[in-house]
N, C-alpha and C positions, 0 to 999 in steps of 0.2 A: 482720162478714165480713173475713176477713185480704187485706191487699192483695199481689197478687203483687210481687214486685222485676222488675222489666224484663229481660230477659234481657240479656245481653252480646252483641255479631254473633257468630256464630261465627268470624269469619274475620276476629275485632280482630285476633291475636297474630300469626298469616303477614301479614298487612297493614305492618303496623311494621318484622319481620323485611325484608319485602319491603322496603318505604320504606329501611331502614338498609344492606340491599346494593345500595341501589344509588348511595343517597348515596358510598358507598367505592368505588364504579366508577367514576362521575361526578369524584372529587374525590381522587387517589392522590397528585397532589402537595402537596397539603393533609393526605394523615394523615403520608409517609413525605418532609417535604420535602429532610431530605438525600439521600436517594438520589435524588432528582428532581433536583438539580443538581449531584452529584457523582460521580463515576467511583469505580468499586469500586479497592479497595487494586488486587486481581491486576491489572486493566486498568492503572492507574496505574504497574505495576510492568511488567506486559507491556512498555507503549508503551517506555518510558524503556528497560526494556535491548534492545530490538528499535534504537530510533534509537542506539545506543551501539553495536550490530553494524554496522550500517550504514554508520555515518562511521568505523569502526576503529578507534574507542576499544577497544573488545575486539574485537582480531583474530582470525583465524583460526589454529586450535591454543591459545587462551588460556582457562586454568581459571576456572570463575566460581563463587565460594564464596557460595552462599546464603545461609550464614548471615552472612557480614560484611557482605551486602550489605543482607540486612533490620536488623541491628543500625545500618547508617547511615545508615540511612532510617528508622529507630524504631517498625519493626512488628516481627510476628512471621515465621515462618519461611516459613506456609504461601502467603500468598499472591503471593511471591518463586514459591517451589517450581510453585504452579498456572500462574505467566505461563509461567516456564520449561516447562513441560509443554507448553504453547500454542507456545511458538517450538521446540520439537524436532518440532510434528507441521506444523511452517511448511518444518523442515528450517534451522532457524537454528542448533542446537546439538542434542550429541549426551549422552543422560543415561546412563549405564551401572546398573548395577543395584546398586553401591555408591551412587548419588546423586551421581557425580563428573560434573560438568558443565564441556561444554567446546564452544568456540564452535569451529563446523562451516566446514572451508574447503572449497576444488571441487578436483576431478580434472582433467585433461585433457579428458578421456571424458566430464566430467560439464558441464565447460563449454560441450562442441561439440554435446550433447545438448541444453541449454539456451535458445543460443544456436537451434539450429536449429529447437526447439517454437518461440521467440519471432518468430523468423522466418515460419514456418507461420500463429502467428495474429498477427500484426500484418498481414501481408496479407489473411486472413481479416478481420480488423478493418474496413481499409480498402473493402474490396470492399460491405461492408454496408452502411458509412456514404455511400455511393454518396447515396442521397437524404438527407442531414444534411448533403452539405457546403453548410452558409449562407457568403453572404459576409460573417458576423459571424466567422464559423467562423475563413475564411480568411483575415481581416483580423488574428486574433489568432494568427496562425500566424505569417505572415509579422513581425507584432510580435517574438513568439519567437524566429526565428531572426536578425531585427536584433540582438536580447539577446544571442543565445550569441557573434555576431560580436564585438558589444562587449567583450563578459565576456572573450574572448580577446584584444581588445586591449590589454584592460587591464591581463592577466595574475591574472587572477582567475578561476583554476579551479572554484572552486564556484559562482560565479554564471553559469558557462557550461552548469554540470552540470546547474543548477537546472534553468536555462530551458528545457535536454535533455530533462531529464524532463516538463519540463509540457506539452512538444510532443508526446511520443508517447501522454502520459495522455491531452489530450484527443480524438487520432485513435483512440483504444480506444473511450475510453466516445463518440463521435459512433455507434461502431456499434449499441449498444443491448443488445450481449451482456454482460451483469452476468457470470456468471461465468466469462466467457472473460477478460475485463476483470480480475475477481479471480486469479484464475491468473496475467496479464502482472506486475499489481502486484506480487505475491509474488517472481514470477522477477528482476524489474525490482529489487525494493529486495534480496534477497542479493546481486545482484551492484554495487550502490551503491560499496563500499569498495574494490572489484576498477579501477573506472571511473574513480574521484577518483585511485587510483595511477597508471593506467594515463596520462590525459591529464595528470599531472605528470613523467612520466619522457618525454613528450614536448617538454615544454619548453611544457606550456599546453593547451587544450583543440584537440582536432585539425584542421588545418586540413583534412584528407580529411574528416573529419566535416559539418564545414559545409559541404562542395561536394556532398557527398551528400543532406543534409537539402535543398539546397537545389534537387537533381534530384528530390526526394518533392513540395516544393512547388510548381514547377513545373506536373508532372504536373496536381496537384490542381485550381490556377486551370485549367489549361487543362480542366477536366471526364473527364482520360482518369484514371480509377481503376485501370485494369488496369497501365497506364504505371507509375501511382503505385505500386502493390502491387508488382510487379519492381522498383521503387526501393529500397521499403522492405527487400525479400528482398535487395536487394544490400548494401543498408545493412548491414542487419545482419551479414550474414556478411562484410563487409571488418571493421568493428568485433571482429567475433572474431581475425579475422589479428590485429590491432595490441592486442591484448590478451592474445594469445598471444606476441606477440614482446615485449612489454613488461613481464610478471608473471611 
């Protein structure tokens, strides 16, 4: 009598299948480990000329040739071209349909437009962060604007800027709105290059500046937010006077 052979599971081959997808779920920085710790070209390329608009290395009205710029960086053309694509829909530059690229400056109209959404949510901002302000909060606030004071004694405009900015970063994100937050940041870093001229043609980072931040913080210790937010709203729109008389 012949002996049967055993049969197989039915369900060896999806079993293994299965076991092998999920091993590469489980485990993606282990098959693809350079992408696991490195930034794609475009991202690498985005960043780099986004912070080269920003501090005025390439100003406003200036050509930016893609291709010189991936030959000196030693890639190819495209993922130059993709960042760029990324900072014209930022409103960083403007592409024409030759491929002539050219870093984006503001209007008048487009300043006081700007200026005035920022104003809108940065109060917005404050008002939410109503329950987030910690005395962690306010203790690295008040650090902040020791800095910007310093940074202007010093006569070092970018460490006054710096601190500028890390002051109002973190009054956004205490509010918890990510992309109202995202929106400030975007408005916040085009106008970066406009700011670093602006407080050098003052002769240093402004001293109405610091008496202003210092009426926001104020407000804040004392728990009035609404106080704080008419601060902020005043902040801002004097900051546009002295940016309009100085640019």
């Amino acid at each position: 009598m012949k002996t049967r052979a055993p049969r197989k599971a039915a369900h060896a081959k999806p079993h293994r299948a299965e076991t092998a997808a999920r091993a590469q779920a489980a485990a993606p920085a282990a098959l693809f480990p350079s992408l696991a710790r490195h930034e794609t070209l475009e991202g690498l390329a985005y960043r780099d000329l986004r912070k080269a608009i920003m501090e005025g290395r390439l100003a406003p009205g200036e050509r930016i040739v893609a291709n010189a710029i991936a030959t000196a960086a030693g890639v190819s053309r495209i993922p130059v071209m993709q960042a760029l694509r990324r900072l014209e829909s930022e409103g960083f530059v403007r592409i024409t349909p030759h491929k002539d690229v050219v870093v984006m400056g503001l209007s008048a109209a487009e300043f006081r437009e700007r200026f005035l959404m920022m104003a809108a949510l940065e109060a917005l901002c404050v008002r939410e962060a109503k329950t987030r302000l910690s005395p962690a909060l306010l203790t690295r606030l008040r650090a902040l604007q020791k800095e910007m004071a310093a940074g202007r004694a010093a006569g070092d405009v970018a460490r006054a800027v710096a601190a500028d900015s890390e002051f109002h970063r973190l009054l956004w994100e205490a509010s918890g709105l990510r992309q109202v937050v995202q929106t400030l940041q975007n408005v916040w870093d085009r106008g970066e290059y406009y700011r670093v001229i602006m407080h050098a043609r003052r002769g240093g980072f402004a001293r109405e500046s610091l008496a202003e931040h210092e009426q926001i913080l104020r407000a804040l210790e004392d728990g009035d937010v609404d106080r704080a937010a008419h601060a902020i709203e005043h902040h801002r729109m004097q900051a546009m006077g002295r940016l309009a008389e100085t640019t």
